[in-house]
N, C-alpha and C positions, 0 to 999 in steps of 0.2 A: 356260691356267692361270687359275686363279679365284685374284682379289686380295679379302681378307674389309675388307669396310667398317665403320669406327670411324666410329659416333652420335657427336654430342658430350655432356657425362657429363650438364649443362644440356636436351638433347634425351630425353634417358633421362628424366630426373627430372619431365621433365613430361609424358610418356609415363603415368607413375605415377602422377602425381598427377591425372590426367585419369581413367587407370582408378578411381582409387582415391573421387576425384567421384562418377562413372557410378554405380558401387557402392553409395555411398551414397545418392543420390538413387534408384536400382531402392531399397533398402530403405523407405526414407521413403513412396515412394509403395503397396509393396505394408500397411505398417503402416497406411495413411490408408486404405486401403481396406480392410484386414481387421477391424480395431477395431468401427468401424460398423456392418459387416456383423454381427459376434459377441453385440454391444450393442447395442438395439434405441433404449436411449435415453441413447444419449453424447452429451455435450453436443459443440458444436464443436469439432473440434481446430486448436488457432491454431498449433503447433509443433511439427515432431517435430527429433530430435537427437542424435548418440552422448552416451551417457551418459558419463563418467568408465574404466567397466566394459566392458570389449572384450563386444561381442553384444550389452550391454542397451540400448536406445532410453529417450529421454525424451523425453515425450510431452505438451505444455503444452493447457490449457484455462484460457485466463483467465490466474489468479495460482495455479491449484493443478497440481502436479506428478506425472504415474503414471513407470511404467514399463514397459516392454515387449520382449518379444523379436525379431528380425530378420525373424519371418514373424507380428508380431501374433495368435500364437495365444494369451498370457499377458498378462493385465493385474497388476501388482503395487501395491500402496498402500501407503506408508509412508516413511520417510528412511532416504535413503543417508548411512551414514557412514564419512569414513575412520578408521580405526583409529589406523593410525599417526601421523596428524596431527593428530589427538580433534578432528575438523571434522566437522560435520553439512551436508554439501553440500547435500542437500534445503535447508534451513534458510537459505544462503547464498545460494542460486540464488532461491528466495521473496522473501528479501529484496531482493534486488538487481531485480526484476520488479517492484516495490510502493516501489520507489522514486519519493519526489517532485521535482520541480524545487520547492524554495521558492519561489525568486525568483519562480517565476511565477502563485504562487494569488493572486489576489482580492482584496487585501486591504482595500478598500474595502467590500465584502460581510461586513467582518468589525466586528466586537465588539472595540476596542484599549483597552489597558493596561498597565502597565509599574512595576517594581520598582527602584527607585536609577537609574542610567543604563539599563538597559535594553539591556546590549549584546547578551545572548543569546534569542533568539527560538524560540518554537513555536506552531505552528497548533494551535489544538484546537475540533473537530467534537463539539458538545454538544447535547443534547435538554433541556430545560428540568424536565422530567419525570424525567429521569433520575437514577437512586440514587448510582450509580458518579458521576457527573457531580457531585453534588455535594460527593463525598466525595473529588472530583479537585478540587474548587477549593477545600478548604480547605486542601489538603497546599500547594496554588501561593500561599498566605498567606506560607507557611513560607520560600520559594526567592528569593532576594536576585538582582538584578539580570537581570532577567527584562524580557523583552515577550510578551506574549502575545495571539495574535488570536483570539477564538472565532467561530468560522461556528457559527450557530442550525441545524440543521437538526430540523426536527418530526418522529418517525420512531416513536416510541413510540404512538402514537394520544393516546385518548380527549381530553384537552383541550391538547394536544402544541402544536396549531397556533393556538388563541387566545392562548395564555401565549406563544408565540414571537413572535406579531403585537404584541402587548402591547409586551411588553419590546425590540423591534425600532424599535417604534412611539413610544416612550414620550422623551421630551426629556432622560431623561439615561440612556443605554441600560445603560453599565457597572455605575452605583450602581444600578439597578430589579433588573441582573441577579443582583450578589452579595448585596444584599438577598432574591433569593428565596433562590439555593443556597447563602448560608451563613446567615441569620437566617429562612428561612420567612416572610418579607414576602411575601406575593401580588401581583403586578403589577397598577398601574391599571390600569382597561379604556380602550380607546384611543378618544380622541373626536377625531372630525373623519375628513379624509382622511389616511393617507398610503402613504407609496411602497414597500410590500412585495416588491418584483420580487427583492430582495435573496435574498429566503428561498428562491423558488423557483431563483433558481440555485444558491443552496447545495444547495439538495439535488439537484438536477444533479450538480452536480462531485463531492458524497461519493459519487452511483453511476458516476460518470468514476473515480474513484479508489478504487474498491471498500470503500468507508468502510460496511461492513455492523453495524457497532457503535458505541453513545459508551459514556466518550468514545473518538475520534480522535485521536491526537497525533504530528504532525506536527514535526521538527527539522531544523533548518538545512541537516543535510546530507545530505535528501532518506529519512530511514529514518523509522520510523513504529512505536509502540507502543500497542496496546488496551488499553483498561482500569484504573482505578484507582489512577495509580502513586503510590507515597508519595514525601515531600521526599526522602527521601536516595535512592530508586532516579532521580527525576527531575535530581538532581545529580547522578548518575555517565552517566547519559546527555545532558546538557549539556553537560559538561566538553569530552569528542573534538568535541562537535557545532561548539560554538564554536573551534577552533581548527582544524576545515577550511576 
């Protein structure tokens, strides 16, 4: 007489969940392979991963997001949304990749100033040359209790890097600066020696942290904004910033 043997339920479960691994890793590996093959020039893949979507893969390069099918024969481009929850997942997941540690930029590399106490803080990645840039630091006139660090990075060309050396360079860094970007005062040309090593690590870090635009703007609680924000779009993105 044959007695049937009871797994225990803990035994089972991880039975499953070992297959269910297996599984996904055979997928992963067959999509890292098929991709490339199909695309002659995909850039690297840093990540694949079940999407939200039972069969669809997500598929990371960098900070940007595809998607794909279980044998890599479909590339898709776009945002996934849920519906029911009016959430842009694509858009969350971005975000949450491009996330910064405040705490830990630089900030000796940086350009300081500050608005009443100064409790709330944003980094901002500026080109001196820059349009958006300037029409960013008039709106931060407007924003009361404020610190703000600007990292110089040259990135616009033509005289990008003398006017950053200038104003980097110059014995009152912050007054040269807003005299250029909000009154069009051109920066003294810089006599003597000094210590520019500044600038080239800024613009290290803005391509560490895919800072492909100014301005940059950086808050507290590691999210990030391109582009021109005016006083009241910059106070509502203060607000949560400073209370995490």
């Amino acid at each position: 007489m044959y007695r049937a043997v009871r797994f225990p339920k803990w035994l089972a479960l991880a039975g499953l969940m070992a297959a269910l691994l297996g599984a996904a890793q055979a997928n992963e590996a067959v999509i890292r392979k098929s991709l490339p093959e199909k695309l002659a020039n995909l850039p690297k893949i840093d990540e694949v991963r079940p999407s939200p979507i039972p069969g669809l893969w997500e598929v990371r390069f960098g900070s940007e997001i595809r998607y794909t099918d279980a044998t890599g024969s479909y590339l898709i481009e776009g945002d996934l949304i849920d519906l029911k929850a009016r959430k842009n997942l694509t858009e969350e997941r971005v975000n949450k990749l491009n996330q910064v540690d405040f705490a830990t930029l630089p900030v000796k590399d940086a350009m300081v100033w500050k608005s009443g106490k100064g409790t709330r803080k944003i980094a901002v990645f500026a080109d001196p040359n820059c349009g958006y840039c300037k029409r960013f630091e008039k709106s931060l006139q407007d924003v009361k209790d404020i610190t703000v660090y600007t990292f110089l990075i040259p990135i616009l060309g033509g005289d990008s890097p003398e006017k950053t050396r200038a104003i980097w360079c110059s014995k009152e860094q912050m007054a040269t600066w807003q005299s250029w970007m909000l009154d069009g005062k051109a920066p003294p040309k810089t006599m003597g020696a000094c210590d520019e090593t500044a600038i080239e690590r800024n613009l290290a870090l803005s391509r560490k942290l895919r800072i492909n635009g100014t301005p940059g703007v950086i808050f507290e609680d590691g999210s990030r904004a391109p582009g021109a924000l005016t006083a009241e779009q910059l106070e509502r993105r203060l607000l949560p910033a400073a209370k995490s």
